[in-house]
KOLZATOR-443999 format. One line per field, with one value per residue: residue in three letters; x, y, z of N, C-alpha, C in turn. Coordinates in steps of 0.02 Angstrom, whole numbers. Atoms other than C-alpha are relative to their C-alpha. Layout:
N
res: ala | ...
n_c1: X | ...
n_c2: Y | ...
n_c3: Z | ...
ca_c1: X | ...
ca_c2: Y | ...
ca_c3: Z | ...
c_c1: X | ...
c_c2: Y | ...
c_c3: Z | ...
This chain:
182
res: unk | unk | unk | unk | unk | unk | unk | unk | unk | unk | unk | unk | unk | unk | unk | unk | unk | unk | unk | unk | unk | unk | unk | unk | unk | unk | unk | unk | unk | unk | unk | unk | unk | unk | unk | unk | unk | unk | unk | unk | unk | unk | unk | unk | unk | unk | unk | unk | unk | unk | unk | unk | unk | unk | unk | unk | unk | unk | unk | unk | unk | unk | unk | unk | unk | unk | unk | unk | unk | unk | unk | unk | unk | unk | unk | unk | unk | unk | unk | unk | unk | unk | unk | unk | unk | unk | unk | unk | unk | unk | unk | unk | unk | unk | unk | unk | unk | unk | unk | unk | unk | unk | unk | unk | unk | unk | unk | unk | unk | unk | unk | unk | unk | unk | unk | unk | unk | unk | unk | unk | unk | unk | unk | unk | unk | unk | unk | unk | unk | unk | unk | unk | unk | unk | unk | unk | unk | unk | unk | unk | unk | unk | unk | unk | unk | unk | unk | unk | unk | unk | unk | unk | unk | unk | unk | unk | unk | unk | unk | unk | unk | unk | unk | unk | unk | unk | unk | unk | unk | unk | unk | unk | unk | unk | unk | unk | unk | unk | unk | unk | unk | unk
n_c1: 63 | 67 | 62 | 69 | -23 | -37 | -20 | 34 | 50 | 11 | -81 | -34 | -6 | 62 | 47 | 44 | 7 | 14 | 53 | -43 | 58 | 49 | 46 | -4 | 56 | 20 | 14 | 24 | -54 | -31 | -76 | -9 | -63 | -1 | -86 | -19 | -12 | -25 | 58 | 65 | 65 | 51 | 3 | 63 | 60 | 48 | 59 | 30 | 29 | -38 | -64 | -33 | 6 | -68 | -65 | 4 | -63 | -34 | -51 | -23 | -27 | 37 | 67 | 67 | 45 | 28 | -59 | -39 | -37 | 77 | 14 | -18 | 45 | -53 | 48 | -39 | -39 | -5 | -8 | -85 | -5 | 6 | -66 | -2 | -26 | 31 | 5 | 60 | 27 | 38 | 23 | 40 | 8 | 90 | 6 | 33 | 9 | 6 | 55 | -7 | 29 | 15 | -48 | -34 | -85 | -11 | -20 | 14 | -52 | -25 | 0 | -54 | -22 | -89 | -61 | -67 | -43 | 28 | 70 | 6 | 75 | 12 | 32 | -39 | 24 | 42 | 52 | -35 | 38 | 87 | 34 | 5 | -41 | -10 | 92 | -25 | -55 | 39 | 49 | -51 | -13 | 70 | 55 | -77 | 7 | 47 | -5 | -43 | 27 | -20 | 28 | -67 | 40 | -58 | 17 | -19 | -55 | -20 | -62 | -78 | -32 | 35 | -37 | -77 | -11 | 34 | -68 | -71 | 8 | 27 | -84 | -15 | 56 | -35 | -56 | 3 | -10 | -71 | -36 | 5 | 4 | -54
n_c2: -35 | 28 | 22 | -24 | 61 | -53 | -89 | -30 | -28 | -86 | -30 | -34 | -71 | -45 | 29 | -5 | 71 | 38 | 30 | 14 | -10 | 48 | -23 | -90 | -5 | 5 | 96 | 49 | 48 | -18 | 54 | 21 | 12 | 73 | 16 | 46 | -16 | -79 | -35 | -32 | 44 | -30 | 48 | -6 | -70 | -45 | -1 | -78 | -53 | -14 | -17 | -28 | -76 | -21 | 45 | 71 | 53 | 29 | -16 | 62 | 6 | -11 | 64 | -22 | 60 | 35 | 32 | -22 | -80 | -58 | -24 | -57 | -37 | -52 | -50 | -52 | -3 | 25 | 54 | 0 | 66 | 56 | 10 | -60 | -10 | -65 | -38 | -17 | -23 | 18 | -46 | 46 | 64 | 29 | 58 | 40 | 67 | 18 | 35 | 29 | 84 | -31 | -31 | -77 | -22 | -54 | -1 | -84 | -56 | -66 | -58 | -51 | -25 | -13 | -46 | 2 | -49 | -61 | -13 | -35 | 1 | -10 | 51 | 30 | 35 | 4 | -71 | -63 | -2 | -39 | 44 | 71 | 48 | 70 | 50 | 27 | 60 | 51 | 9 | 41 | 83 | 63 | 34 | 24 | 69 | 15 | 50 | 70 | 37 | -17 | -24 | -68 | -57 | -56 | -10 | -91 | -35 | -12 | -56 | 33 | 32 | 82 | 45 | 13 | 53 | 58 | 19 | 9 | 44 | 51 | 27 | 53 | 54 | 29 | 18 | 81 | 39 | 17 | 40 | 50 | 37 | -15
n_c3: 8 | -46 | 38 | -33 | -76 | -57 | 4 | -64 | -10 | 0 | 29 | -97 | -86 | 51 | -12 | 78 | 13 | 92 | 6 | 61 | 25 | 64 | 41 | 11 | -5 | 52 | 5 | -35 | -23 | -69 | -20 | -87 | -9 | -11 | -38 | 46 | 76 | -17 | 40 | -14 | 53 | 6 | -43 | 15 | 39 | -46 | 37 | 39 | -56 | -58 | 9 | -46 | -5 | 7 | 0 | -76 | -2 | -62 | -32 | 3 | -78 | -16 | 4 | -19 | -50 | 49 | 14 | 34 | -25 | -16 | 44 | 13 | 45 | 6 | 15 | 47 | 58 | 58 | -2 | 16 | 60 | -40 | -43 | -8 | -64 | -10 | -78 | 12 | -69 | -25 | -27 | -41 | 13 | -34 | -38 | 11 | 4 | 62 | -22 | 84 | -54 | -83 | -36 | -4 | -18 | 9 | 62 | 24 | 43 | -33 | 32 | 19 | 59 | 27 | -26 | 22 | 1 | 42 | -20 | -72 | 14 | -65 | -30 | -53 | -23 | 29 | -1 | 80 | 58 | 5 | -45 | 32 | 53 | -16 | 4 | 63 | 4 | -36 | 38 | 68 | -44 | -31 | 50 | 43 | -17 | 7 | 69 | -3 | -50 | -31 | -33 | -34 | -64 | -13 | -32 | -18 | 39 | -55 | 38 | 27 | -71 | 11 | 88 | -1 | -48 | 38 | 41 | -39 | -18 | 40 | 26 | -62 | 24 | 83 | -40 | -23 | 43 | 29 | -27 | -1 | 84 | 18
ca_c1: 1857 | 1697 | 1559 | 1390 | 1430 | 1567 | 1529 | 1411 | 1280 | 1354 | 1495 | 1647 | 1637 | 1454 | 1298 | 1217 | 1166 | 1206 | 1071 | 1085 | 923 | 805 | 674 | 673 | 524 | 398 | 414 | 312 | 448 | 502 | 704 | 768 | 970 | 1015 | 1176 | 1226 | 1229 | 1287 | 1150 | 1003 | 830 | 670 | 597 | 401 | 269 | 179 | -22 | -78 | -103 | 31 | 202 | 331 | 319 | 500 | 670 | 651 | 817 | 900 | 1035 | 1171 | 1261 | 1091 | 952 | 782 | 640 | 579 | 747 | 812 | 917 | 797 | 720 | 733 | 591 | 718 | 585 | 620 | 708 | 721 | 719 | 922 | 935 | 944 | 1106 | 1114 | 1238 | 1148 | 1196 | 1054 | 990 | 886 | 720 | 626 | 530 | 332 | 310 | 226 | 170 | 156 | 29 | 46 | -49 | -89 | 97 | 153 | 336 | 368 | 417 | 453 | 508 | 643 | 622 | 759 | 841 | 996 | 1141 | 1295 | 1437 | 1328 | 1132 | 1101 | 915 | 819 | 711 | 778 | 630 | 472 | 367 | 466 | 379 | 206 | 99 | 20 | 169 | 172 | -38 | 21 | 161 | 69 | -70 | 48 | 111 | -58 | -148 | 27 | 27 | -162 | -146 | -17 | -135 | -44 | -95 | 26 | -37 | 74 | 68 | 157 | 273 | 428 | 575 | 774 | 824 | 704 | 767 | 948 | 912 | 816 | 985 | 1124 | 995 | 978 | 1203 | 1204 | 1064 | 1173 | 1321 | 1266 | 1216 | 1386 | 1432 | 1345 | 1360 | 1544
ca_c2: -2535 | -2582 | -2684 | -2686 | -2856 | -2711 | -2518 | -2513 | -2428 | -2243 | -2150 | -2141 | -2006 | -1971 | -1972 | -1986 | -2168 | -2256 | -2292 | -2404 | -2359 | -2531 | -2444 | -2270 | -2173 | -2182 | -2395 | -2513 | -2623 | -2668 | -2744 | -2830 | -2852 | -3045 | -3076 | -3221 | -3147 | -2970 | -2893 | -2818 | -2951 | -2899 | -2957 | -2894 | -2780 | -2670 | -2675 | -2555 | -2385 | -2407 | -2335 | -2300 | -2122 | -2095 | -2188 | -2364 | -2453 | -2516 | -2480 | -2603 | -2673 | -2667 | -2824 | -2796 | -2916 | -2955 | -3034 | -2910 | -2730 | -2606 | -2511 | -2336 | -2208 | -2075 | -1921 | -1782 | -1750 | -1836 | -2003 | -2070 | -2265 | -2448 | -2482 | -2286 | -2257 | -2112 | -2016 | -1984 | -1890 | -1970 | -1889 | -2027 | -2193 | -2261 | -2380 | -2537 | -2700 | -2818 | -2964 | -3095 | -3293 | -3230 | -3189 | -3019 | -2941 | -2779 | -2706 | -2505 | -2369 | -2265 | -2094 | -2000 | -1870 | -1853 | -1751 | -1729 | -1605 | -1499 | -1544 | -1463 | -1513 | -1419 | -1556 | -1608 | -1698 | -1784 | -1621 | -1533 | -1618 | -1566 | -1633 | -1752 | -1824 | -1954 | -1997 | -2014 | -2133 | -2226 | -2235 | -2320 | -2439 | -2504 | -2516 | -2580 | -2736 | -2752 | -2811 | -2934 | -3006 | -2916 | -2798 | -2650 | -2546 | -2388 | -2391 | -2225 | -2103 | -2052 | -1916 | -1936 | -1995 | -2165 | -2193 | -2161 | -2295 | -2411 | -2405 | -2428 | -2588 | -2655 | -2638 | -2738 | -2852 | -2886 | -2900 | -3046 | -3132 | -3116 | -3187 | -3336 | -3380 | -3347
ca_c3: 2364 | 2489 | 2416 | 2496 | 2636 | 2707 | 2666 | 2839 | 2902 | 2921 | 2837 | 2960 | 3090 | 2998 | 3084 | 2917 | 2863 | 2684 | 2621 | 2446 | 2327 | 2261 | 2190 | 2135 | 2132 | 2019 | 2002 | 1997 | 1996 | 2166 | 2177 | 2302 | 2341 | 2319 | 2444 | 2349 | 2184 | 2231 | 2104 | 2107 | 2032 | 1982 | 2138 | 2106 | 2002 | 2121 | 2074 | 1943 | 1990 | 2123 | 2137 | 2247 | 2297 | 2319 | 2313 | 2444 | 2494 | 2635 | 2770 | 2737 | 2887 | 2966 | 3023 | 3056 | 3153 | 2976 | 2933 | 2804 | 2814 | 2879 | 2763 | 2705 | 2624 | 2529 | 2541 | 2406 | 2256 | 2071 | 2060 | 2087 | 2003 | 2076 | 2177 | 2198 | 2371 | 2430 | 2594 | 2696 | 2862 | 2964 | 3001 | 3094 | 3084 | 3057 | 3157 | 3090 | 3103 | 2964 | 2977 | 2844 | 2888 | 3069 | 3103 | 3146 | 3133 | 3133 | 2992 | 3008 | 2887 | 2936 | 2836 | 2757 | 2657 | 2550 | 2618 | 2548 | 2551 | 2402 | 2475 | 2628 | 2652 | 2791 | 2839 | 3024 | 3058 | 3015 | 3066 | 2919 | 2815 | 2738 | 2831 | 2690 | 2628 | 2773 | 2782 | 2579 | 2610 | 2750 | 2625 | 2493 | 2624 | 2677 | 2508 | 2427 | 2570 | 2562 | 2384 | 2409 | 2559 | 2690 | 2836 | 2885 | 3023 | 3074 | 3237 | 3281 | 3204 | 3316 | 3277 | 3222 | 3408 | 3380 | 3177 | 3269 | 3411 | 3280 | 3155 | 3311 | 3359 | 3176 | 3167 | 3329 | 3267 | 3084 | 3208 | 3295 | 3144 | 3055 | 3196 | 3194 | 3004 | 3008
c_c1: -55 | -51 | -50 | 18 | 55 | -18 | -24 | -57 | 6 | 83 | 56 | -9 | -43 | -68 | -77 | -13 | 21 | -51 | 4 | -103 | -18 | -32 | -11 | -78 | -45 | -18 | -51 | 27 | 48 | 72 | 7 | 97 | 6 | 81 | 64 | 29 | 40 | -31 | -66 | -41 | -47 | -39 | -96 | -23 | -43 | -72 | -8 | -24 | 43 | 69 | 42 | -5 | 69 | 51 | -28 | 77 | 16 | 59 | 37 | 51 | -55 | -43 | -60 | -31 | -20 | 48 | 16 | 6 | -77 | 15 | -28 | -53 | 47 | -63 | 54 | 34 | -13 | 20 | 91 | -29 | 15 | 79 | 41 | 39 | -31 | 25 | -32 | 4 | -58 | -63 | -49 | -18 | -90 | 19 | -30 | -5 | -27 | -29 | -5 | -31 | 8 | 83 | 32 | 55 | -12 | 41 | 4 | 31 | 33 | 7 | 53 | 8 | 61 | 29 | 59 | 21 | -19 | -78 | 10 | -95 | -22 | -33 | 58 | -49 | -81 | -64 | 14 | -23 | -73 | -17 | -57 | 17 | -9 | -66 | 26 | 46 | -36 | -61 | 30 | 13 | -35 | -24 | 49 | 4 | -64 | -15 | 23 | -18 | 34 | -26 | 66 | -58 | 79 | -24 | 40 | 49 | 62 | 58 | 81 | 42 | -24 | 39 | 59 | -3 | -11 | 61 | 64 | -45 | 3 | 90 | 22 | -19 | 43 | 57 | 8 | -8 | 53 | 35 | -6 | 16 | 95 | 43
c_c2: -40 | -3 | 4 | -52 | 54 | 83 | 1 | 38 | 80 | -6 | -10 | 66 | 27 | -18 | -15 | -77 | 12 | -17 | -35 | -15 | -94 | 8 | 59 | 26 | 14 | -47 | -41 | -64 | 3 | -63 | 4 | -17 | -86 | -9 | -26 | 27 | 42 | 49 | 0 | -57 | 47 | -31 | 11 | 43 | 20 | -6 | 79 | 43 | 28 | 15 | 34 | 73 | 42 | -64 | -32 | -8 | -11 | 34 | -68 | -6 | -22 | -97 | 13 | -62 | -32 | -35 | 39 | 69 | 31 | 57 | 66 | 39 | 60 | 54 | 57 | -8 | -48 | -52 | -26 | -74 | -62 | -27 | 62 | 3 | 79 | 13 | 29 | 19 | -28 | 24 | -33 | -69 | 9 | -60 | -41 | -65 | -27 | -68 | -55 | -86 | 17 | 6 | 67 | 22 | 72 | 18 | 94 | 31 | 54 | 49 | 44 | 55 | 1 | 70 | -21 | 58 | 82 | -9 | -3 | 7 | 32 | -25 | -42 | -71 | -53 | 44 | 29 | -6 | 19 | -52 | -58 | -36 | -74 | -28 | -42 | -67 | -37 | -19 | -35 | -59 | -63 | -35 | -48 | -75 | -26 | -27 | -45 | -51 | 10 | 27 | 23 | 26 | 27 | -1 | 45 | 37 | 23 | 29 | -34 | -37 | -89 | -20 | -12 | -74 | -68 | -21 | -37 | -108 | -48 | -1 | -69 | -69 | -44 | -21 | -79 | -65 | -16 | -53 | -90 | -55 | -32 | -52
c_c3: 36 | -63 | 58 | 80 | 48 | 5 | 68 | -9 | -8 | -37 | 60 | -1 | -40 | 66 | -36 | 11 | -73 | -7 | -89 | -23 | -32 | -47 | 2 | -11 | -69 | -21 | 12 | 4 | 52 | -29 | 47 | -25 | -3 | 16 | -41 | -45 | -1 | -77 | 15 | -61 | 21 | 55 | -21 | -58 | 53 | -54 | -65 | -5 | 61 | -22 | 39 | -9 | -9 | 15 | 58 | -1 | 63 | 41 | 5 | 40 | 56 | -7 | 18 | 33 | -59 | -51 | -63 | 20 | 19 | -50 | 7 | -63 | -20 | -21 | -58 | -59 | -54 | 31 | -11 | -57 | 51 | 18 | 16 | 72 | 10 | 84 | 41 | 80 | 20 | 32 | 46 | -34 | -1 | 18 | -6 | 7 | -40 | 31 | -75 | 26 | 75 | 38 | -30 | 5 | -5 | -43 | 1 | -50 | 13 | -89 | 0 | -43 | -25 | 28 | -4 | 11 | -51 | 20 | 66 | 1 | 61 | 31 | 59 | 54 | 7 | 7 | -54 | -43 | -24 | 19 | -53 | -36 | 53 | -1 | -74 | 18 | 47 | -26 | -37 | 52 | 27 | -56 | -7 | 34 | -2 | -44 | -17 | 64 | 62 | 41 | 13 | 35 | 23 | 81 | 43 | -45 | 53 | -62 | -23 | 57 | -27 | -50 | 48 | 33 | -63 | -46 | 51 | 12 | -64 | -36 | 64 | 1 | -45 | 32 | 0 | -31 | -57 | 38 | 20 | -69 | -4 | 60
């Protein structure tokens, strides 16, 4: 049976992503994955007032510029639960830069939905969505690091081609560092 260090980034012969839920929506308790351990810690408290809008988690297999999986907004539906394997369509990325003691990484959110064999969502792309769910979520992302002395800035939005390229570069990325550890 695959644990999280092997399931990957996509199903086979899927062009879906895994995506594995931290914080479900609604939280102001953010989790974080701890390698080591292979469980989920309480890693923060979001300020008061604040709360994830919908399911967060990661693509696992995946590295990002800000040295962990790249991370995953699950738009839609009831809140799933924390180590949730969710199957998810890719509908794009914001594009941000994160700004923390005068250094900048980039830090984007690729945007999804669940799709499985019984949800058939018709969202193909981040136009599909109403148009102020993402100001909303890019509103959550700014105040949300602004409180913890941060700076996010979105600096574009781009369709399911970009998320796809941004996932193939962050299996290639996790690649290379298996390969150095190992």
């Amino acid at each position: 049976m695959p644990d999280l260090e092997t399931l990957g980034a996509r199903p086979r012969g899927s062009r879906a992503v895994n995506v594995i839920v931290e914080t479900t929506a609604g939280s102001r308790n953010k989790y974080k994955y701890d390698e080591q351990l292979r469980l989920f810690r309480l890693h923060k408290r979001l300020p008061l007032g604040a709360a994830f809008p919908f399911d967060f988690g990661f693509i696992p297999g995946t590295h990002a510029e800000d040295g962990d999986p790249l991370d995953v907004l699950l738009v839609g539906g009831d809140p799933t639960f924390v180590g949730c394997l969710v199957t998810a369509r890719l509908l794009g990325v914001l594009e941000a830069n994160q700004t923390e003691r005068r250094k900048t990484v980039r830090n984007d959110r690729l945007i999804a939905v669940a799709e499985t064999e019984k949800i058939h969502p018709v969202e193909r792309s981040l136009a599909d969505l109403p148009k102020d769910v993402l100001a909303q979520v890019e509103h959550f992302f700014t105040s949300y690091n602004q409180a913890e002395g941060r700076e996010f800035t979105v600096i574009g939005r781009r369709g399911p081609s970009a998320a796809t390229r941004l996932v193939s570069a962050g299996i290639r990325a996790a690649a290379r560092r298996v390969g150095r550890t190992s």
